[in-house]
C-alpha positions as CSV (number, residue, x, y, z in Angstrom):
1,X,-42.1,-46.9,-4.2
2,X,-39.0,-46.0,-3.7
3,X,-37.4,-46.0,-6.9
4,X,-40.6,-43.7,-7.4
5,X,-38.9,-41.2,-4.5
6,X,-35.7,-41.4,-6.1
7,X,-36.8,-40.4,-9.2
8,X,-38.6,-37.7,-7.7
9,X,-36.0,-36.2,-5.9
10,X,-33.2,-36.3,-9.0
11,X,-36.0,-34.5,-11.0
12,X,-36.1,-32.1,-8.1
13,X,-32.5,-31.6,-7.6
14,X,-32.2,-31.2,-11.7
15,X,-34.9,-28.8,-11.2
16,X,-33.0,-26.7,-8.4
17,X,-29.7,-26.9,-10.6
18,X,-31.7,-25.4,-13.8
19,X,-32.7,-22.9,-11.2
20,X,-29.5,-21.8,-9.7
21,X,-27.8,-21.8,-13.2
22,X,-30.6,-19.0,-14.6
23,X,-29.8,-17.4,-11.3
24,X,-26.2,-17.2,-12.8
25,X,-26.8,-16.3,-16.3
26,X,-28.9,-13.6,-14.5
27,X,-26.2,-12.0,-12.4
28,X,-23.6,-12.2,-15.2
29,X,-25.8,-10.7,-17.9
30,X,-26.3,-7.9,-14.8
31,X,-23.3,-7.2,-14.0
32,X,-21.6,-6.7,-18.0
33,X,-24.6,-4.4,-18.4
34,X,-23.8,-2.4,-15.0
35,X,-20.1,-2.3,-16.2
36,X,-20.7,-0.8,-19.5
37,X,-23.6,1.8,-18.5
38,X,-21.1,2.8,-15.7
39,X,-18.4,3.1,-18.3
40,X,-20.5,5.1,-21.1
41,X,-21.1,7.3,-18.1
42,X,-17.8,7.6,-16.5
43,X,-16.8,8.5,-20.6
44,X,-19.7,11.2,-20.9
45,X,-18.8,12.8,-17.7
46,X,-15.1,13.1,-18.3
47,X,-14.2,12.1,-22.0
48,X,-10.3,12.4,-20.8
49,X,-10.2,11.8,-17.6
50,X,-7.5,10.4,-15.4
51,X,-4.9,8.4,-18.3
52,X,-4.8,5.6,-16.3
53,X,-8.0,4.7,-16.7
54,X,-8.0,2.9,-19.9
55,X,-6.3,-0.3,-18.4
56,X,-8.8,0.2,-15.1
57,X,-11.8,0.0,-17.3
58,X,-10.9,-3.0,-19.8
59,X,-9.6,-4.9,-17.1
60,X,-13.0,-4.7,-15.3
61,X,-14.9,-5.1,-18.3
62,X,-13.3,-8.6,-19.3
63,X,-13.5,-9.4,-15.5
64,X,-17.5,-9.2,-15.8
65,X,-17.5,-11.4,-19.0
66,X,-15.5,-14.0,-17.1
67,X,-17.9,-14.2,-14.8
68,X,-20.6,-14.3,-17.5
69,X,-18.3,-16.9,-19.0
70,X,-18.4,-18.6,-16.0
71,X,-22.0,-18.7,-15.5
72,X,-23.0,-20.0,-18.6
73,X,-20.7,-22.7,-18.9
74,X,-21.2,-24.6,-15.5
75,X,-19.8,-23.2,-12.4
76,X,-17.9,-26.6,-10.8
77,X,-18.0,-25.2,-6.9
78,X,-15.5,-26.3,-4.7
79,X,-16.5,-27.1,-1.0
80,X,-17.0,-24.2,1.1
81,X,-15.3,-25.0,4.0
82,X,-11.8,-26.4,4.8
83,X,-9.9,-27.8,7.5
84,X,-6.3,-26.7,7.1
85,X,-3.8,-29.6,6.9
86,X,-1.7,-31.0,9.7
87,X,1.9,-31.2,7.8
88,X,4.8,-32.8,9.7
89,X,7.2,-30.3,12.1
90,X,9.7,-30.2,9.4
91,X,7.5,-29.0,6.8
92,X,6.2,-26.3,8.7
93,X,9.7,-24.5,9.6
94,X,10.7,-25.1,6.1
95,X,7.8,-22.7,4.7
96,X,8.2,-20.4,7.4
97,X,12.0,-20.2,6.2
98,X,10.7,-19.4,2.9
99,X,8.7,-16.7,3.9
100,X,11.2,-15.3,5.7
101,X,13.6,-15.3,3.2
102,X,11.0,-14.0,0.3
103,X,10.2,-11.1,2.4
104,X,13.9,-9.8,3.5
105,X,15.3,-11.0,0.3
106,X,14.6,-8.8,-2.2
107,X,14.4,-6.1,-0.1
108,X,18.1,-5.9,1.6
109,X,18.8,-3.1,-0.7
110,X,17.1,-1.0,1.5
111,X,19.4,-1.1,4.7
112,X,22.3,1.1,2.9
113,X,19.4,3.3,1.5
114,X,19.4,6.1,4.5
115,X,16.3,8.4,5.0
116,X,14.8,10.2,2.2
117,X,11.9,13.1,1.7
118,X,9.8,12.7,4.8
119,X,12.1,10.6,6.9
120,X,13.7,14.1,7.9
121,X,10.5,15.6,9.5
122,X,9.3,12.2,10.9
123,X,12.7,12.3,13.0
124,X,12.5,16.1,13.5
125,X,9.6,15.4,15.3
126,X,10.5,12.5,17.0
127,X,13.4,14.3,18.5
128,X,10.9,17.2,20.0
129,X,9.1,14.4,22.5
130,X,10.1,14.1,25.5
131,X,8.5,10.9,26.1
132,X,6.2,8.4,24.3
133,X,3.1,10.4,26.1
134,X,4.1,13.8,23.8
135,X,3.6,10.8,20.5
136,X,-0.4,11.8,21.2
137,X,-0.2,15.2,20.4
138,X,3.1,16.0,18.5
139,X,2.3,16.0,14.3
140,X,5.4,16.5,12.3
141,X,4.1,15.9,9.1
142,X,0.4,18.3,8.3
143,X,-2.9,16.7,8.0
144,X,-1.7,12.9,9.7
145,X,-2.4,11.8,13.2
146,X,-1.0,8.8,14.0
147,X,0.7,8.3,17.0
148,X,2.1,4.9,16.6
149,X,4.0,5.5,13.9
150,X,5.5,8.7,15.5
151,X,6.1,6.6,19.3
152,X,8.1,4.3,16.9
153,X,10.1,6.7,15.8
154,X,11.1,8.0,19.1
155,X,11.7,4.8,19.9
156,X,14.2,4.4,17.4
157,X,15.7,7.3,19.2
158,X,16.8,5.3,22.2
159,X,17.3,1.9,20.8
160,X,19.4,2.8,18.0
161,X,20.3,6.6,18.5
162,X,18.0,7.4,15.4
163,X,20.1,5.4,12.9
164,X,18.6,4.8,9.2
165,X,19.7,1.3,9.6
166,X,17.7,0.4,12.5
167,X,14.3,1.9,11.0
168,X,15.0,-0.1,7.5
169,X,15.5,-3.4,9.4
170,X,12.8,-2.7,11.6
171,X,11.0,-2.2,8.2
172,X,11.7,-5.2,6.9
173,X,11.0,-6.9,10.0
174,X,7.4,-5.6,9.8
175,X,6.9,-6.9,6.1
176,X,8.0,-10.2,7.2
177,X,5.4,-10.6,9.9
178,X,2.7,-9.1,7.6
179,X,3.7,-12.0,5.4
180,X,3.2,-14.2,8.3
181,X,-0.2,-13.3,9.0
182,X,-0.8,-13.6,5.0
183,X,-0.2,-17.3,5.6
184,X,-2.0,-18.1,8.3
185,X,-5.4,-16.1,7.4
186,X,-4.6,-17.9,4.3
187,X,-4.3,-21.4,5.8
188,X,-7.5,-20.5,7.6
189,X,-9.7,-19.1,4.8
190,X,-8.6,-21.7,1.7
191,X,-7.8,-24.8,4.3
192,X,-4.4,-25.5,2.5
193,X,-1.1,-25.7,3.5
194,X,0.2,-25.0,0.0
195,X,-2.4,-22.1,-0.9
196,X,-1.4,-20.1,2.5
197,X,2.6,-20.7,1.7
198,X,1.3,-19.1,-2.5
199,X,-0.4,-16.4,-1.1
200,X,2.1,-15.3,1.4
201,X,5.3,-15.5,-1.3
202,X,3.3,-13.8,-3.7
203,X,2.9,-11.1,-1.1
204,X,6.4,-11.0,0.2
205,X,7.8,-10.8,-3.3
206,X,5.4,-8.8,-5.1
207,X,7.3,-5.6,-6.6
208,X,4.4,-2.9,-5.9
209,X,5.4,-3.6,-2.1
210,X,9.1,-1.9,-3.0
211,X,8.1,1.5,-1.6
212,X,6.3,0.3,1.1
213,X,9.1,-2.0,3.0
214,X,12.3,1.0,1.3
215,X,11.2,3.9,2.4
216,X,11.0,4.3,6.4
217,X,8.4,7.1,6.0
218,X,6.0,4.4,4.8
219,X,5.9,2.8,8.5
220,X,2.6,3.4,8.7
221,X,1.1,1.2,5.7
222,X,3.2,-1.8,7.5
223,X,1.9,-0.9,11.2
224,X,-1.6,-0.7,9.8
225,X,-1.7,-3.7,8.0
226,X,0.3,-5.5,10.9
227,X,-2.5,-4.7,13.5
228,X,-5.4,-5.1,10.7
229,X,-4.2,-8.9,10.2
230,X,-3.5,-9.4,13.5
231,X,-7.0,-8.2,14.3
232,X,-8.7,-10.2,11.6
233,X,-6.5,-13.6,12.7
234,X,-7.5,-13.3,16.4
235,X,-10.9,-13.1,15.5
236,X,-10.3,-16.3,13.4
237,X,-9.4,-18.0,17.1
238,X,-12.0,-16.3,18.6
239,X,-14.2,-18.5,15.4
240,X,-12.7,-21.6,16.2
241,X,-11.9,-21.6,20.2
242,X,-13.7,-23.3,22.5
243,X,-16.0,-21.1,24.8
244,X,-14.0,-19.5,28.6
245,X,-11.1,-17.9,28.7
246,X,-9.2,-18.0,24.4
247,X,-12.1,-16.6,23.3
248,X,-12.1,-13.5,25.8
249,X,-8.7,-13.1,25.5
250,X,-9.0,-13.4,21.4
251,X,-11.7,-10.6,21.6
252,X,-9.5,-8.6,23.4
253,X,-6.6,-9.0,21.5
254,X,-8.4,-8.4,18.3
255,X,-10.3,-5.0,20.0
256,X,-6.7,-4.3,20.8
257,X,-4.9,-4.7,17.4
258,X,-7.8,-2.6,16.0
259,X,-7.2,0.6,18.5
260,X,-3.7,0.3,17.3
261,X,-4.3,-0.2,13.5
262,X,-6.6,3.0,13.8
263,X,-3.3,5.3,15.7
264,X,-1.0,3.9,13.1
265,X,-2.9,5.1,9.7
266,X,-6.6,6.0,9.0
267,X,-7.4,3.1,6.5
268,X,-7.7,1.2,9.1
269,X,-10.8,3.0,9.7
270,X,-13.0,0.4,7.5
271,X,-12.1,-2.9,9.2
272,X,-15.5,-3.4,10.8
273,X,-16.4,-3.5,7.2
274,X,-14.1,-6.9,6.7
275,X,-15.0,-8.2,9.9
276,X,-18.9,-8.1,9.2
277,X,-17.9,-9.7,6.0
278,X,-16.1,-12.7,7.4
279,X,-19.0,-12.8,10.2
280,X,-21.4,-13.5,7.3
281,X,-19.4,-16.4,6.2
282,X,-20.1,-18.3,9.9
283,X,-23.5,-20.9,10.2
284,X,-26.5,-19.1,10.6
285,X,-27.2,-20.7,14.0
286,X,-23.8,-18.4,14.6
287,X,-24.1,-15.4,12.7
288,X,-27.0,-13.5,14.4
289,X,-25.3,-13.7,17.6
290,X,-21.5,-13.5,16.8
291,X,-22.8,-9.9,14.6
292,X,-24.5,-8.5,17.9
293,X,-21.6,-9.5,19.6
294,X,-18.7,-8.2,18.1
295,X,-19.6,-5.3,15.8
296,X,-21.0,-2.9,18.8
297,X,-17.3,-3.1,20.5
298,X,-15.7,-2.5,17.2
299,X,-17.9,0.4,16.8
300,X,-17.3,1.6,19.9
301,X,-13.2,1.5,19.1
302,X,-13.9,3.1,16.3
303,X,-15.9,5.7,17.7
304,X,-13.2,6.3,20.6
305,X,-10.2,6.8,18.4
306,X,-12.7,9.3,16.4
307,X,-13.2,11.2,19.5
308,X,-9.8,11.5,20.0
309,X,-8.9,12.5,17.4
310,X,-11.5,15.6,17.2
311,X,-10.1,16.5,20.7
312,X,-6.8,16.7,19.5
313,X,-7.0,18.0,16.1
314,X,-9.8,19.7,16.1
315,X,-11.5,21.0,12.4
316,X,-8.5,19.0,11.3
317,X,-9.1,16.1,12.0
318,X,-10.6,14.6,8.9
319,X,-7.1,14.9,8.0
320,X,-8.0,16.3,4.4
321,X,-10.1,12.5,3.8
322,X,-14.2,13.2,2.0
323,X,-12.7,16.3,0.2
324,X,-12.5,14.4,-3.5
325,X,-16.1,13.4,-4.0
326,X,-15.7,14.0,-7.7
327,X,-18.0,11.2,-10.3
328,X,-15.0,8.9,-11.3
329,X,-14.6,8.5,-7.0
330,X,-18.0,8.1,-6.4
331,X,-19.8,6.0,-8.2
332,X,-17.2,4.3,-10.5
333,X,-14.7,3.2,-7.8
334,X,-11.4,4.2,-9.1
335,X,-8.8,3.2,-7.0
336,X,-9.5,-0.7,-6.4
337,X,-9.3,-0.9,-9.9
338,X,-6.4,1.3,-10.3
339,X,-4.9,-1.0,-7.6
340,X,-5.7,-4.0,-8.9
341,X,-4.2,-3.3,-12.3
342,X,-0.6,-2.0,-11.1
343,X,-0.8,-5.7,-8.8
344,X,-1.0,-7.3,-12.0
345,X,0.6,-5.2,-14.4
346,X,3.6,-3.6,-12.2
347,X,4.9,-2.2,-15.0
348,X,7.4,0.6,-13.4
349,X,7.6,3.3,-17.0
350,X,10.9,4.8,-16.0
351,X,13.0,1.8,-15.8
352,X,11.1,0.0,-18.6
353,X,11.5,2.9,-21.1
354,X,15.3,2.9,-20.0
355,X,16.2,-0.9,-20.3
356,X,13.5,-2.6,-22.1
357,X,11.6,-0.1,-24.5
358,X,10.2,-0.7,-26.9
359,X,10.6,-4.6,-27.9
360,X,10.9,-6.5,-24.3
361,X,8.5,-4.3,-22.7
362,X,6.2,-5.1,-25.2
363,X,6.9,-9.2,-24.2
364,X,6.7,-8.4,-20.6
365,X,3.1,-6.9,-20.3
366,X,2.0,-9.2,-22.7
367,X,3.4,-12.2,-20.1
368,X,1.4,-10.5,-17.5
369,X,-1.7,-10.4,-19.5
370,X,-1.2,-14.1,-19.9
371,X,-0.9,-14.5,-16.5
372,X,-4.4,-12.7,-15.8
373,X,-6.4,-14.9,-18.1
374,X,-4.6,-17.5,-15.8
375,X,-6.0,-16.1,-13.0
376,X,-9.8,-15.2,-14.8
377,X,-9.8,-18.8,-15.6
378,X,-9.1,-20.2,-12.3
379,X,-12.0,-18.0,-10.7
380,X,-14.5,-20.9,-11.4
381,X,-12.3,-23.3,-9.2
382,X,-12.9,-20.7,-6.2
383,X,-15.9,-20.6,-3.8
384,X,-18.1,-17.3,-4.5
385,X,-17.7,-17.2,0.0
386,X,-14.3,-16.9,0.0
387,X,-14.4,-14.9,-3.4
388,X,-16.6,-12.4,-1.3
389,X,-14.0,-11.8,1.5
390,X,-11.0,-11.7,-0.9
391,X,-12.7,-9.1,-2.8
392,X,-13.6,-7.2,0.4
393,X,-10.2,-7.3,1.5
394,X,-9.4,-5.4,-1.7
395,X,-12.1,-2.9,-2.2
396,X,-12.9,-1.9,1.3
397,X,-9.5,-0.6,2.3
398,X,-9.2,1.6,-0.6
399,X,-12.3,3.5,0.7
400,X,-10.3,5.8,2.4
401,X,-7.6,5.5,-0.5
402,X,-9.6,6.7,-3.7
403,X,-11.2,10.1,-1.2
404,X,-7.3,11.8,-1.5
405,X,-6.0,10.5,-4.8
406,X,-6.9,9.0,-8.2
407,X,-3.8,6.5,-8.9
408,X,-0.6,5.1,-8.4
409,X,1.8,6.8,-10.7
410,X,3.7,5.5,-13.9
411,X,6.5,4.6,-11.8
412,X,5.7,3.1,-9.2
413,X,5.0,6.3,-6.7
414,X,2.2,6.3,-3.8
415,X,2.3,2.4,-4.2
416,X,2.4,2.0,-0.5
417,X,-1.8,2.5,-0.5
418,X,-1.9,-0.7,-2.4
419,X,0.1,-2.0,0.2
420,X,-3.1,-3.5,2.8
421,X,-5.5,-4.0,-0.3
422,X,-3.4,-6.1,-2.5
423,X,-3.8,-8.6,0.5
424,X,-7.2,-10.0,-0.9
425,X,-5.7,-10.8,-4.3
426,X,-3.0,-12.4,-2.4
427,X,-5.6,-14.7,-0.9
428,X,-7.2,-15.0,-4.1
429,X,-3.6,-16.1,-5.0
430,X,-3.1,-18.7,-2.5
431,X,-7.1,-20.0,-3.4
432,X,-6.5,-20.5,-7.2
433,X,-2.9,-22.5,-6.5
434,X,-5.2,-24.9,-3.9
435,X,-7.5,-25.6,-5.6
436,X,-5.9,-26.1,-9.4
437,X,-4.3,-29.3,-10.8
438,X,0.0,-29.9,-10.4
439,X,0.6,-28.1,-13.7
440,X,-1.0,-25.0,-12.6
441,X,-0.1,-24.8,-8.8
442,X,3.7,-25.5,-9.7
443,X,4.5,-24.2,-12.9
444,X,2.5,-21.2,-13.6
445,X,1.8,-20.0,-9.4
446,X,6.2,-20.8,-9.0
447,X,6.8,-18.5,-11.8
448,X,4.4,-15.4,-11.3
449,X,6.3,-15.6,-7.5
450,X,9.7,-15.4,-9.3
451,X,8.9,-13.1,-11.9
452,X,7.4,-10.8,-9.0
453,X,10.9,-11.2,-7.1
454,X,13.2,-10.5,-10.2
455,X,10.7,-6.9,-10.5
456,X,11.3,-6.4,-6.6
457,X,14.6,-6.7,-6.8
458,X,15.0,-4.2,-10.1
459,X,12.7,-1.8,-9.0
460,X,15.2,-1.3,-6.1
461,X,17.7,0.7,-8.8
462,X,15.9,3.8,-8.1
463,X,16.3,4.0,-4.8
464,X,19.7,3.7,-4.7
465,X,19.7,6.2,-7.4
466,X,17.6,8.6,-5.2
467,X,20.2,7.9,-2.1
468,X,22.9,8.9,-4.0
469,X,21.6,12.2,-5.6
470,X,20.4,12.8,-1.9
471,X,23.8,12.8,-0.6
472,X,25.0,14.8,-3.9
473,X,22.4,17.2,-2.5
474,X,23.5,17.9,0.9
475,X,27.6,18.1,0.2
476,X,26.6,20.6,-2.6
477,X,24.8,22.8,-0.1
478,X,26.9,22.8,2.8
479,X,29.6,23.8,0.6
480,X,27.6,26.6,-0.5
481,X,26.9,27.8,2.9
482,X,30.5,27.5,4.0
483,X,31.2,29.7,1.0
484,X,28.6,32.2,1.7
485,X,30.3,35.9,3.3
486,X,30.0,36.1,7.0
487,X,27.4,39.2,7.2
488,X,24.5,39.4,9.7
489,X,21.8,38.9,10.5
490,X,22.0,35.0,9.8
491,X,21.9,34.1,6.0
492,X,18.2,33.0,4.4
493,X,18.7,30.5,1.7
494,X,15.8,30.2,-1.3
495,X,16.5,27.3,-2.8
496,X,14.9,26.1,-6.2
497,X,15.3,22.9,-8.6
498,X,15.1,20.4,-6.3
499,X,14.6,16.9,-7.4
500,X,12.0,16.0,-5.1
501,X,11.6,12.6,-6.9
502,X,13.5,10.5,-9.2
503,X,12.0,7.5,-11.1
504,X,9.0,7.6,-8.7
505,X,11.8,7.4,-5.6
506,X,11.4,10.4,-3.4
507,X,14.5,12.8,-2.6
508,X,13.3,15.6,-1.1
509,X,9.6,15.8,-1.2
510,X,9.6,17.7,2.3
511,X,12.8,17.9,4.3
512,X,15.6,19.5,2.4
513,X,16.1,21.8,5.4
514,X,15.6,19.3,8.0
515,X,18.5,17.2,6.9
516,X,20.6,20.1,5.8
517,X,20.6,22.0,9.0
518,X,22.5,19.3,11.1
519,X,25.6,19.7,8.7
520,X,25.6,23.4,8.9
521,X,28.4,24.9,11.0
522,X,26.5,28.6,11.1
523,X,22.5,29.7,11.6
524,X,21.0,30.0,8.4
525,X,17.1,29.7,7.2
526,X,16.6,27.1,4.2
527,X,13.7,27.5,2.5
528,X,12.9,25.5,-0.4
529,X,10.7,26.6,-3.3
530,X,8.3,23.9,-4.2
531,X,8.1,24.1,-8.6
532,X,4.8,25.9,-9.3
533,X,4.4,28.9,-11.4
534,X,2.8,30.7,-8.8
535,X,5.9,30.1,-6.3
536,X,8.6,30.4,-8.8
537,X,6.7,33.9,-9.9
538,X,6.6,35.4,-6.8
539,X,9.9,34.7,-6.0
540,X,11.5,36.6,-9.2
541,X,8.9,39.5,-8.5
542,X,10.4,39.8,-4.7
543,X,12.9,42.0,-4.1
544,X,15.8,39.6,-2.1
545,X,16.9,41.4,1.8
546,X,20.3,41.6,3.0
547,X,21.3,38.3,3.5
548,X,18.9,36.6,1.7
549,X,20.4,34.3,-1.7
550,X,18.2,32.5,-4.0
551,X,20.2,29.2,-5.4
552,X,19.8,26.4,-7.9
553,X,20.3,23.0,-8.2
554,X,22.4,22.8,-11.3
555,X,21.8,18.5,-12.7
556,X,24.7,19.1,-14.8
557,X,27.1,19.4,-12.3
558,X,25.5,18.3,-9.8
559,X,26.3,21.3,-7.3
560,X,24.3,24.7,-6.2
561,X,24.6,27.6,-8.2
562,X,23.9,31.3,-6.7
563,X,21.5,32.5,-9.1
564,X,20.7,36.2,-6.9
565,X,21.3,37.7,-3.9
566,X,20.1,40.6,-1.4
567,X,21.7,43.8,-1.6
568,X,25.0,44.5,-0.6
569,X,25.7,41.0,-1.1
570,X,28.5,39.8,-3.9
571,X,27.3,36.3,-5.1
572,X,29.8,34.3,-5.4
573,X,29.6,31.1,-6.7
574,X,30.8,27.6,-5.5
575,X,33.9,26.2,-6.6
576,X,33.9,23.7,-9.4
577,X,30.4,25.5,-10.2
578,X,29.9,26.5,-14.3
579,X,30.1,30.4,-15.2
């Protein structure tokens, strides 16, 4: 009778497996027929579309027939939950070295960089506060509202008298506690020591993070992500604490981090989204409660800070966000996959055309195609929970991202907003090197983290490239003004040719004037002319006034040239300048 019942119940359990493995087939077959009818429409929409589309669209189409691939060849689960390890005191401030190391390494660079582009009106309107209340209503830069970022700025005021080198370290400071909370989320989530250490140096290292921890305009992406973390990690204690006092204080802490997230930049708008995800993830004797719980006082964050912000910004305060509702936005979501192909191909054009075109370029994306097979291979080692919240962790944040812009550019530029999503392929990261064999952890997960450091620490050449011609900048135009006749009423300068980029670096994207004006020793009115047809048109139909000069940055010697000027008015032009 009871070999009977055990024969029973392995017929059973075969039957259930048979089951669940159709289930599969079903879901993959699904999902490579969603993807192509979304990509035949996406193509009879837009036939041209964006150009970086092409990689966007393969990559998720050979994504989907993994999975399929996956499916129909046996999916060998790994267990769903994990308790992280207990390694030895020395082990654990040896990693934490590491991490701090990976994360200020590469990125020293930046202290001799100085401010560039927006870093001049950021400080401009730090210096109008009076005090950190004025950080709630003071917007130096149109269409943002976030008051963190601008208190830290006036901060910076009285710490360090508004010095470029105490921002940058502050910077890097930032990136290297947002790699912190990368490892411990990722001890948390995979249950490995190892896998949280993989996941956090990929993170630190990773080159399309250069903008983010170089330029000190791009605080916000790291005070965001900081609080977002440190929200999602003190909900992790508030999971695992024991019930009194941690888990108020965890709530509270997490409610906290989640106010500030939301003052420092809008993405972090979405969160409730990631934390409803992880909720899921708990024991169903848990989940209905923890949901009812939790959710309502992030809502009612959420809906605070949005009520604030209406108050204070009035019809602005969507902040320009829901305006691109176009197909490509909509319905086939753009960004995460723009975003997840520059995190695995961070193929910078400029420098690559440069150095390496045509014949080692050519090696180096085809290395990092390798490397994403790796990692399509290593997705049936990887619980489909955990696979769930990594994957939330990418798509949700760049919600708000894909509403304002279609893609990172060719080199590099706006690669901060990959910034807080490429966490969740970070974790993915860290769960692929846990749960792999030797070969794979050490060999192939130790060289993707070096080969990411090596592009972190060339991608820095532009930078200092963009510092320089900055500082070329500002000596040419004060010693234009000085040379200027002395006539009044004070002189108006037009000035056109600006590089306001260079190699995906900004120069002076906004804030020519800003930084000139301090090293002026008269009055005078710089106003640059952005390059548009329509600017540049009106400006040689207008008749210049008395006083008035309209000059041009001259790349070839690298000075300003007086190209007109109001009437009355002799222009003269610079020393050193060409006829």
């Amino acid at each position: 009778m009871r070999a009977g019942r055990e024969g029973r119940g392995k017929r059973e359990s075969a039957r259930r497996r048979r089951g669940r493995a159709f289930d599969r087939r079903l879901v993959a077959v699904a999902a490579v027929v969603t993807v192509a009818l979304l990509a035949i429409a996406r193509c009879s929409v837009d036939p041209t579309g964006p150009a970086g589309w092409s990689w966007p669209v393969l990559m998720l189409c050979v994504l989907a027939a993994a999975v399929a691939g996956r499916a129909l060849t046996g999916y060998r689960n790994a267990e769903e939950g994990g308790v992280a390890q207990a390694p030895s005191r020395r082990v654990r401030v040896a990693i934490w070295l590491l991490l701090l190391a990976a994360a200020i390494g590469p990125n020293l660079h930046s202290l001799g960089i100085g401010f560039l582009a927006d870093d001049f009106g950021l400080l401009r309107g730090a210096k109008l506060m009076g005090g950190p209340i004025d950080a709630a209503r003071i917007r130096p830069l149109p269409m943002f509202y976030r008051p963190v970022s601008l208190l830290v700025w006036w901060l910076g005021l009285q710490l360090w008298q508004g010095s470029a080198l105490g921002y940058h370290l502050f910077s890097l400071l930032l990136h290297a506690a947002n790699t912190a909370l990368v490892y411990l989320l990722a001890r948390r989530y995979v249950g490995s020591m190892y896998g949280g250490a993989m996941a956090a140096a990929l993170f630190a290292v990773h080159p399309l993070h250069v903008e983010t921890t170089l330029w000190a305009a791009a605080q916000p992406d790291l005070l965001c992500t900081a609080f977002s973390l440190a929200s999602m990690w003190c909900l992790e204690y508030y999971l695992g604490a024991p019930r009194g006092c941690h888990r108020a204080l965890a709530v509270t802490g997490a409610l906290a981090a989640y106010l500030l997230a939301l003052l420092s930049k809008e993405v972090a708008i979405v969160l409730p989204v990631l934390v409803f995800v992880r909720l899921a993830m708990t024991h169903p004797d848990r989940r209905t409660a923890l949901t009812r719980r939790l959710l309502p006082a992030y809502a009612a964050v959420l809906a605070g800070c949005l009520v604030l912000r209406f108050l204070i910004l009035g019809r602005h305060a969507l902040g320009g966000y829901g305006v691109r509702l176009l197909f490509w936005n909509t319905v086939f979501p753009s960004m995460p996959l723009l975003l997840t192909e520059q995190f695995f191909f961070p193929v910078h054009r400029g420098l690559f055309r440069s150095i390496l075109y045509p014949y080692l370029s050519v090696a180096a994306i085809a290395a990092m195609a390798v490397g994403l097979l790796w990692w399509m291979r290593s997705l049936a080692f990887a619980a489909w929970q955990r696979l769930t919240l990594y994957a939330s962790y990418l798509f949700v944040p760049a919600i708000p991202v894909w509403t304002l812009t279609n893609a990172i550019d060719t080199n590099m530029e706006n690669s901060r907003y990959a910034y807080l999503p490429s966490v969740g392929l970070a974790l993915l990261f860290g769960e692929i090197c846990a749960r792999r064999g030797p070969f794979s952890t050490r060999v192939i997960g130790s060289a993707t983290i070096l080969v990411a450091a090596a592009l972190s620490v060339w991608y820095v050449l532009p930078w200092k490239d963009a510092a320089r011609l900055r500082d070329d900048l500002l000596r040419a135009g004060t010693r234009l003004v000085e040379e200027l006749p002395e006539r009044p009423p004070p002189q108006t300068v037009f000035v056109k040719g600006l590089p306001f980029d260079h190699l995906g670096a900004p120069v002076f994207v906004n804030g020519y004037s800003m930084a000139l004006a301090p090293l002026l020793r008269r009055q005078v009115s710089v106003k640059e002319i952005r390059p548009t047809h329509s600017a540049l048109d009106a400006m040689a139909a207008s008749d210049l006034l008395p006083g008035e000069y309209l000059v041009a940055w001259d790349r070839v010697s690298r000075s300003m040239v007086v190209e007109r000027s109001g009437p009355g008015v002799v222009a003269q032009r610079p020393r050193g300048a060409p006829p």
